[in-house]
C-alpha positions as CSV (number, residue, x, y, z in Angstrom):
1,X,-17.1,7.8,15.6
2,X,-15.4,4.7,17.2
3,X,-17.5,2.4,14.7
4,X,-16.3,4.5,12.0
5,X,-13.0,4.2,12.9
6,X,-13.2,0.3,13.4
7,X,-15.1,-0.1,10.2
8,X,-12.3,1.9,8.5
9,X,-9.1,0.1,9.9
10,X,-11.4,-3.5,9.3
11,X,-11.2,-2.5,5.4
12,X,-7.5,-1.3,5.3
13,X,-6.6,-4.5,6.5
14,X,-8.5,-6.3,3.9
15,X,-6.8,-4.2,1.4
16,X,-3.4,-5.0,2.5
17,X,-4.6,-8.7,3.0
18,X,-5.2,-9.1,-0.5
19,X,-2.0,-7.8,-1.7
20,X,-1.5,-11.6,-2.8
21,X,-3.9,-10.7,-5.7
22,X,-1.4,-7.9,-6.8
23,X,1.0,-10.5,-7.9
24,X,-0.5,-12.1,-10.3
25,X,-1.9,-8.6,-11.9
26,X,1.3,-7.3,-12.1
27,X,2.5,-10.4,-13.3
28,X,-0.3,-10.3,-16.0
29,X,1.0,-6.2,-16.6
30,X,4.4,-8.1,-17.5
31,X,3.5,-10.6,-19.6
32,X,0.9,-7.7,-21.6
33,X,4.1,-6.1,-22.0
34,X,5.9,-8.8,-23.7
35,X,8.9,-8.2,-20.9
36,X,10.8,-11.4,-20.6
37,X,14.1,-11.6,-18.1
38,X,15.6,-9.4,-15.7
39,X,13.2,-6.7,-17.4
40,X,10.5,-8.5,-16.5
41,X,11.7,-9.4,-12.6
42,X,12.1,-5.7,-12.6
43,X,9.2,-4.5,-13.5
44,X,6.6,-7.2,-11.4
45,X,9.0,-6.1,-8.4
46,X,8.5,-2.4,-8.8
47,X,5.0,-3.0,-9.8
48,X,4.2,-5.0,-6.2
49,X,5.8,-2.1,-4.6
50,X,3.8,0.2,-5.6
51,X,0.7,-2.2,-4.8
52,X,1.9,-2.1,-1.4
53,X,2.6,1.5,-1.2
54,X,-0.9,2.1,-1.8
55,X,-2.1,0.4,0.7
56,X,0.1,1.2,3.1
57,X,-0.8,5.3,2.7
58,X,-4.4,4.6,3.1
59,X,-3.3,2.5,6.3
60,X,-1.3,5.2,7.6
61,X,-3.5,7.6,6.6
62,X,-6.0,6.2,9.0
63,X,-3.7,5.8,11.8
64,X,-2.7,9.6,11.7
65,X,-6.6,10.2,11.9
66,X,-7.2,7.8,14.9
67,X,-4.4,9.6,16.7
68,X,-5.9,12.6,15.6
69,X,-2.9,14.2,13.8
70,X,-2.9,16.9,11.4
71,X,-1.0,19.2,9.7
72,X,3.2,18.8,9.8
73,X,2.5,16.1,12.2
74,X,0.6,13.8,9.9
75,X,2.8,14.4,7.1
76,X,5.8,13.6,9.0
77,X,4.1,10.6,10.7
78,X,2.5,9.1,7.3
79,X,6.1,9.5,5.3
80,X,7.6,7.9,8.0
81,X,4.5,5.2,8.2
82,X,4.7,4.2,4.3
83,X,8.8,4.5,4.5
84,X,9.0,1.8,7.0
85,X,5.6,-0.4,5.4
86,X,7.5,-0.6,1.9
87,X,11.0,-1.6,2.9
């Protein structure tokens, strides 16, 4: 279970590591769109957010599991989690 858990949290932090890449995608997204401007800063700034926010539920997700939360508890604690990951 412990090498599970390891494995897990070794790959959620690879995922949040190569947020980097989720820059140029979105930037990519923006220029697909023809979006020029404040449009565009918009849109690549929402669209990195949301990047993040991804990986930051499947990070908090696996912290609510290693402290072995469930129910309310886990909701609470991974709303809270990605809340405070995406500011």
């Amino acid at each position: 279970m412990r090498v599970w858990m390891t494995l897990t949290a070794i790959g959620l932090f690879a995922i949040s590591a190569s947020s980097g890449a989720a820059d140029s995608g979105c930037e990519a997204k923006a220029a697909d769109k023809h979006l020029s401007g404040a449009a565009k800063t918009s849109f690549v700034q929402k669209c990195e957010k949301d990047a993040k926010g991804g990986s930051a539920q499947a990070t908090c997700e696996a912290q609510a599991a290693a402290k072995k939360l469930y129910g309310a508890a886990k909701n609470s604690f991974v709303k809270k989690c990605v809340a405070d990951a995406t500011k």
